[in-house]
N, C-alpha and C positions, 0 to 999 in steps of 0.2 A: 397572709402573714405580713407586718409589718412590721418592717425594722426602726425603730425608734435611735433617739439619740443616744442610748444607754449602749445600742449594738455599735451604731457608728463610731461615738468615744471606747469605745471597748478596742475597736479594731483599729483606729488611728495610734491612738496609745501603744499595742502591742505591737504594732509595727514601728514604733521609736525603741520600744523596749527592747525587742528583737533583735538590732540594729547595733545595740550598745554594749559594751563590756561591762557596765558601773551600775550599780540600783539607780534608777531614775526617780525623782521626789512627783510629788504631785503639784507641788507648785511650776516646777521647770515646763512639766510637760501642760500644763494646763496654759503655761504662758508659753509656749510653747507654737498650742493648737488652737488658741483664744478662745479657751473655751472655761464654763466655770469651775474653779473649785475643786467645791462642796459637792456636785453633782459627779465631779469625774473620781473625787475620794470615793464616793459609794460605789461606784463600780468597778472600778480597782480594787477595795475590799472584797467584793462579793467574787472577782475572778479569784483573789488568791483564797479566798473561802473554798472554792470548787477547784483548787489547785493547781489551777492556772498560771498562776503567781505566784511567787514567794516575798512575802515585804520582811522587812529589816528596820528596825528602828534606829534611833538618835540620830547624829548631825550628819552622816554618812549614810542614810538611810533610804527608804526608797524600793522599790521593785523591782525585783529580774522573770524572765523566764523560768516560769517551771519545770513544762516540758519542752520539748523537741518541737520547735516550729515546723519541721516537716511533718509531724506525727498529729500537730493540733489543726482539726478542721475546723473552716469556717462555721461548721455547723453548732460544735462543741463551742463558741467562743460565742456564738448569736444564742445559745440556748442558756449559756451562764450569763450572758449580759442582762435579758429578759427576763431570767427567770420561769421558764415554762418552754414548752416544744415547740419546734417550729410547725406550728399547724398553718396552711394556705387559708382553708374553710373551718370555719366552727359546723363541723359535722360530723356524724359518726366516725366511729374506724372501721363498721363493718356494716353491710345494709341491715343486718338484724337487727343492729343496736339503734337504730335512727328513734332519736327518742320522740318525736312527731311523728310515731306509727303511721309514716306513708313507707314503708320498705316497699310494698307488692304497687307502688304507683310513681316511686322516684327513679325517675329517669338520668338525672345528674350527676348522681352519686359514683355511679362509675367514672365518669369523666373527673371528679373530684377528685377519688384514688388514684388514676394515675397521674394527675398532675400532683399530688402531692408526692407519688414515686419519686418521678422526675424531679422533683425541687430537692429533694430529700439527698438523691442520688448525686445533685448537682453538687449541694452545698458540703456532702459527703468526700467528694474527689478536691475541692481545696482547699489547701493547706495554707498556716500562714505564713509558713517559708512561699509556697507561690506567690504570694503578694508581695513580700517582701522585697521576693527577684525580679517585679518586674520595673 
């Protein structure tokens, strides 16, 4: 899995947003985090598309939390930034489905599974209240 700039500005952002009582604009916070834009607008839309977010228009306008930072995981906040699951491997989800018909010769596949438990399990347990608190 790789987390790209879209996860990283996803979760920079939500932890100012988090933080604040007021809709945060995207300019504030882009000047903010020195970061661009236009890129950080796209991904702040696409959070409050998956409802993440709630934005607010005109000169008071801006972003809040949607839900509950204790209730929003990391994982839910990296799978709407990207857009797609958090997969480790581009591999099956089960050795029957390994679509390079090696199932009865892949040995790895196991070892895939449970680290992608484990990633899953990890990114499952925090929240973005824990980051916020620390």
């Amino acid at each position: 899995m790789l987390l790209t700039k879209a996860s990283e500005y996803a979760l920079l952002s939500l932890i100012i947003i988090a933080q604040r009582n007021a809709p945060q604009d995207v300019d504030t916070l882009s000047t903010q985090l020195g970061i661009s834009k236009s890129f950080l607008a796209k991904v702040l839309q696409c959070l409050a598309k998956e409802g993440v977010l709630k934005s607010f228009k005109g000169a008071k306008g801006g972003f809040i939390i949607a839900k509950d930072p204790k209730e929003l995981t990391i994982k839910e906040i990296v799978e709407c930034a990207e857009k797609k699951p958090t997969i480790v491997f581009e591999c099956a989800s089960s050795l029957s489905d390994c679509p390079n018909n090696r199932a009865e010769y892949c040995k790895i596949w196991p070892f895939f599974h449970r680290f992608q438990s484990k990633v899953d399990n990890f990114l499952e347990t925090i929240t973005l209240w824990d980051i916020v608190q620390e």
